[in-house]
C-alpha positions in Angstrom: 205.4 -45.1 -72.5 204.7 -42.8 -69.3 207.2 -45.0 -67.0 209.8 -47.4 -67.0 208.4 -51.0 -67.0 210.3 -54.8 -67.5 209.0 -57.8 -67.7 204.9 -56.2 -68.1 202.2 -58.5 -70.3 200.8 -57.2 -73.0 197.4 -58.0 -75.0 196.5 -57.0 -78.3 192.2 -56.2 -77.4 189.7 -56.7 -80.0 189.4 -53.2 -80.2 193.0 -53.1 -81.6 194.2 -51.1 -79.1 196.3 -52.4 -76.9 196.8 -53.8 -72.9 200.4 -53.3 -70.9 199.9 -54.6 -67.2 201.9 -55.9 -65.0 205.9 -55.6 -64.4 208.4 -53.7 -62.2 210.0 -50.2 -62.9 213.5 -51.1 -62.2 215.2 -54.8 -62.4 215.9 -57.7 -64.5 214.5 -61.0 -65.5 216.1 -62.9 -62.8 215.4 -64.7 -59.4 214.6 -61.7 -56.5 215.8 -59.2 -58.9 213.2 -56.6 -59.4 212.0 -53.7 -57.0 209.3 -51.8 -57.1 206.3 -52.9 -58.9 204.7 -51.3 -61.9 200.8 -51.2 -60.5 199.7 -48.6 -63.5 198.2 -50.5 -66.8 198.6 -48.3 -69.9 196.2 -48.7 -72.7 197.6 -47.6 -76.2 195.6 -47.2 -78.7 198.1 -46.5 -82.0 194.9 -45.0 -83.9 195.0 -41.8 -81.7 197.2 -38.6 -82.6 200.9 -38.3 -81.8 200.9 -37.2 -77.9 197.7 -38.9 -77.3 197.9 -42.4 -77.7 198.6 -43.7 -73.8 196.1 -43.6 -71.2 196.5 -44.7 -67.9 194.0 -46.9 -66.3 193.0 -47.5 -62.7 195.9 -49.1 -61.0 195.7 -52.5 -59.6 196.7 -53.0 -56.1 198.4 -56.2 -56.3 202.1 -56.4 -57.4 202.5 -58.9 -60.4 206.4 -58.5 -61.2 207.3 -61.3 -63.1 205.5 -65.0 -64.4 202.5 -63.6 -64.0 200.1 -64.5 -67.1 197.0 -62.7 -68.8 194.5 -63.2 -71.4 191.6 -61.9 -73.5 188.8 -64.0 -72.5 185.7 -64.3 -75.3 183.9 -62.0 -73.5 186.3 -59.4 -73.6 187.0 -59.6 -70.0 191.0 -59.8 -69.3 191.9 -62.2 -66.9 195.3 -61.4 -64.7 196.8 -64.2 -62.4 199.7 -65.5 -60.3 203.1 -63.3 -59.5 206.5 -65.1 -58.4 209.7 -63.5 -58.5 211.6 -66.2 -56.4 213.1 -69.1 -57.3 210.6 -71.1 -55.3 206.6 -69.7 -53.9 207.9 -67.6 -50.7 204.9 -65.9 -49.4 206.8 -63.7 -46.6 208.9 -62.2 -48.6 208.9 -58.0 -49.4 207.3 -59.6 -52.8 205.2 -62.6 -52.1 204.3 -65.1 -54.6 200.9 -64.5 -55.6 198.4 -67.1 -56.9 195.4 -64.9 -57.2 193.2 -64.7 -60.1 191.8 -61.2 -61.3 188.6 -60.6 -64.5 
């Protein structure tokens, strides 16, 4: 992978390649214990050469460190939503919970 990344969603596309969003860089799966936010999806497509096979995407400016959820929709379409790395929603914290919904 081209950085360090816990707790990222992943989605196996219909194109067989496949989605890593999502995550922090440094941390653990644990109440307020992640730091800075992995905004960079990868796509990996295993078909490609050796060397070849992750591209980065257009980063996303919102960060979704840990419960956030994804999914292929039947359009193809990936839908990206909510972000809460409290123990309860805190929305002025250095990480706010996040209930937004992207496609």
């Amino acid at each position: 992978m081209t950085s360090p990344r816990v707790m990222g969603d992943i989605l196996l596309l219909p194109t067989r390649d496949i989605l890593i969003i999502n995550g922090a860089k440094t941390g653990t799966s644990a109440w307020d214990a992640t730091e800075e936010p992995n905004l960079m999806p990868l796509l990996y497509s295993p078909n490609k050469p050796k060397g070849q096979r992750f591209k980065k995407l257009t980063p996303t400016q919102i960060p979704r460190m840990y419960h956030s959820v994804s999914a292929v929709l039947p359009d193809g379409k990936i839908l990206v939503a909510e972000s809460n790395a409290h123990a309860l929603y805190e929305f002025q914290a250095k990480y706010p919970t996040d209930l937004r919904v992207e496609n």
